[in-house]
C-alpha positions as a Markdown table, in Angstrom:
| # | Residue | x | y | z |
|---|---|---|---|---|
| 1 | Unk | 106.1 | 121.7 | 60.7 |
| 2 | Unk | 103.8 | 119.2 | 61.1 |
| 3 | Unk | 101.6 | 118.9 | 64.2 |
| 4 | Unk | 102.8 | 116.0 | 66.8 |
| 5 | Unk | 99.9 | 114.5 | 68.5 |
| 6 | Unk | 100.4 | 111.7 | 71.5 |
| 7 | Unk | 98.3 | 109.4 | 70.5 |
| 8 | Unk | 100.0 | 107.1 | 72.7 |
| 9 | Unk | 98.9 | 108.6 | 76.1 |
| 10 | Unk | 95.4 | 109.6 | 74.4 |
| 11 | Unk | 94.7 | 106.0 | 73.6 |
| 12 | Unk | 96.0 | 105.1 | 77.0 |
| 13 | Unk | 93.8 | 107.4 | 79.1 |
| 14 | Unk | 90.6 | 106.2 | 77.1 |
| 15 | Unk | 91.5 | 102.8 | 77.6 |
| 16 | Unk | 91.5 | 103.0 | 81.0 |
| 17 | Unk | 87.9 | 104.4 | 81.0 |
| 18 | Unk | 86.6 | 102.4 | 78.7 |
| 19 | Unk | 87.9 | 99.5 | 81.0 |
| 20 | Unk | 86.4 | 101.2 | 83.9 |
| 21 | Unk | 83.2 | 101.1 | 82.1 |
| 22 | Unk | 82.7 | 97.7 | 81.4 |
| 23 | Unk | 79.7 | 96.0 | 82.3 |
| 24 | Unk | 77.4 | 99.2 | 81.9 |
| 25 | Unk | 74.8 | 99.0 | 79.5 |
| 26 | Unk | 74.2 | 100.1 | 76.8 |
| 27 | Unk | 76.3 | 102.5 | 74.5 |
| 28 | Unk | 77.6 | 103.7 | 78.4 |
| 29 | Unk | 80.3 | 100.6 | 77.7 |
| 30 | Unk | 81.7 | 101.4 | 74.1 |
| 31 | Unk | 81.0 | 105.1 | 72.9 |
| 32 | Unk | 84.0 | 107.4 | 74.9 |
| 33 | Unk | 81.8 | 110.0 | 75.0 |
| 34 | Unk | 79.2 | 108.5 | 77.2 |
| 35 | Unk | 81.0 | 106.3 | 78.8 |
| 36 | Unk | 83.4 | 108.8 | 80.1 |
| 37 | Unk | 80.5 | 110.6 | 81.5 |
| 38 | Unk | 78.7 | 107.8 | 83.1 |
| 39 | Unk | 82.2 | 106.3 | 84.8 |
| 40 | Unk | 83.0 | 110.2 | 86.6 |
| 41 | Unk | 79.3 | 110.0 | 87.6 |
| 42 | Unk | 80.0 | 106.5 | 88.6 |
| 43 | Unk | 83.4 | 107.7 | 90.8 |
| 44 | Unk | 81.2 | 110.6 | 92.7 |
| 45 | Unk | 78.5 | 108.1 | 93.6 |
| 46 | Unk | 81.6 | 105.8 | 94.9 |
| 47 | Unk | 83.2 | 108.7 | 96.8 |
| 48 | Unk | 79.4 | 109.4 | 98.1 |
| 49 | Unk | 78.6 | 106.1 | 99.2 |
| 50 | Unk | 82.0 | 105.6 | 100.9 |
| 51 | Unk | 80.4 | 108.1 | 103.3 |
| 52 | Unk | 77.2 | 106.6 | 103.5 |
| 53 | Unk | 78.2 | 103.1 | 103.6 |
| 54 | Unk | 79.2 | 104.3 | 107.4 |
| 55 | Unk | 76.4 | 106.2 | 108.3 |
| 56 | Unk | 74.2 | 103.3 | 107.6 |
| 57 | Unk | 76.0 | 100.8 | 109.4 |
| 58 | Unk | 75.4 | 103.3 | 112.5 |
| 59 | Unk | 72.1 | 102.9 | 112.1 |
| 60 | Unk | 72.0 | 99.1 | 112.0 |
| 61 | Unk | 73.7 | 98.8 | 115.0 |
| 62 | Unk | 71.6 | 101.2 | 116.8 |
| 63 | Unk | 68.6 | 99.4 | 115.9 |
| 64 | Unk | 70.5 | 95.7 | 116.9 |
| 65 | Unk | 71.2 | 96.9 | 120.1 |
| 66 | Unk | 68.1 | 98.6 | 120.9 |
| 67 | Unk | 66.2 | 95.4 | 119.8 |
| 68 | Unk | 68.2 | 93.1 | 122.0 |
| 69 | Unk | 67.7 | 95.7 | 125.2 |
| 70 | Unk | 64.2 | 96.3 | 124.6 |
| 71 | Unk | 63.5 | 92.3 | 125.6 |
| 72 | Unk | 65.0 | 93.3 | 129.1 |
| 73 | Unk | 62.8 | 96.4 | 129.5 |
| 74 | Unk | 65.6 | 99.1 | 128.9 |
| 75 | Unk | 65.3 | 101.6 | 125.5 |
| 76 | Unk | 68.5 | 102.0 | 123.6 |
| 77 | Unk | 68.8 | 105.6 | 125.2 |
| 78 | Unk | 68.5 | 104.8 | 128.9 |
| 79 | Unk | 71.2 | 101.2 | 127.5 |
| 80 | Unk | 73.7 | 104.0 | 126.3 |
| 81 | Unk | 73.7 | 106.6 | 129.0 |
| 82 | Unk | 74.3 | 103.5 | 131.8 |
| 83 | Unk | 77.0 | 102.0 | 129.6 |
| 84 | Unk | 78.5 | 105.5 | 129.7 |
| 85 | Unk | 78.1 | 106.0 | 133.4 |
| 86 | Unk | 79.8 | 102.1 | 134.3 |
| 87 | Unk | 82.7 | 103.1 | 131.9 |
| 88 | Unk | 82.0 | 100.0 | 129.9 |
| 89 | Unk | 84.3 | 101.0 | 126.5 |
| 90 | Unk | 82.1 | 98.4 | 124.6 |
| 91 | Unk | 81.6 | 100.0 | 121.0 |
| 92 | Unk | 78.3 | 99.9 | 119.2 |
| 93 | Unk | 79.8 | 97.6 | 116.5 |
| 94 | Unk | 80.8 | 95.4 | 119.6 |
| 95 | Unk | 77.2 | 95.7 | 121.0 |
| 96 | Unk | 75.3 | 95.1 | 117.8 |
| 97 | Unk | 77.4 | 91.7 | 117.4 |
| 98 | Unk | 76.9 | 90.8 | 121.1 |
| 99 | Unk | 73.1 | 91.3 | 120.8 |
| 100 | Unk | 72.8 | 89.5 | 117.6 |
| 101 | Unk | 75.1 | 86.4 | 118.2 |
| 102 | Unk | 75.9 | 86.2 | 121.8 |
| 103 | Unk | 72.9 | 87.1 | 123.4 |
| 104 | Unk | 74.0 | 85.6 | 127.1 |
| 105 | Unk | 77.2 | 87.6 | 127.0 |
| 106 | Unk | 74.9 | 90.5 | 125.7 |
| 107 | Unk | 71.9 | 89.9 | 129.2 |
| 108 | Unk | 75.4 | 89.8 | 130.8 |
| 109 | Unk | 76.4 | 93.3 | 129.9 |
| 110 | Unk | 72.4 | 94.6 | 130.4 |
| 111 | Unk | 72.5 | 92.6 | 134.2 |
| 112 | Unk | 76.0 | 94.5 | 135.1 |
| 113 | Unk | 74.4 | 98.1 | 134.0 |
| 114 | Unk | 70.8 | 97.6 | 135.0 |
């Protein structure tokens, strides 16, 4: 008996790598081989970076805020731990847009914890 094969579903799941992998350079767009390897590299650095994308807009806030409190004389820690202790349930993202495009409602908030 002869041997069946889908070729159907093979040429299906390349296709949908190889579109995946459009716009790399190189042989990375049009040889399976590679560009099967470079577009699963390609997902784990998404997956990563997912992560990290959040981690690095902590930071950015942190140094927003602690930029727009240092012109009243306050550090970011000392900002915090007073926003904490007035209940104020103002998040950073919140704070960081306050500072950078409100600043009177953001010496508002400093003048009501200071």
């Amino acid at each position: 008996m002869p041997r069946s094969v889908n070729s159907v579903a093979s040429r299906a799941r390349r296709k949908k790598i190889m579109k995946l992998a459009k716009g790399y350079f190189g042989r990375r767009k049009n040889v399976w081989t590679v560009a099967k390897n470079a577009v699963e590299k390609g997902m784990v650095y998404a997956y990563r970076d997912r992560k990290n994308n959040k981690r690095n807009f902590r930071g950015l806030w942190i140094q927003r805020i602690n930029a727009g409190v240092r012109q009243f004389g306050m550090s970011y820690s000392q900002f915090m731990g007073k926003i904490k202790a007035n209940n104020i349930e103002l998040n950073r993202k919140v704070l960081a847009d306050l500072a950078m495009n409100h600043p009177q409602a953001f010496k508002a908030i400093v003048d009501k914890v200071k």
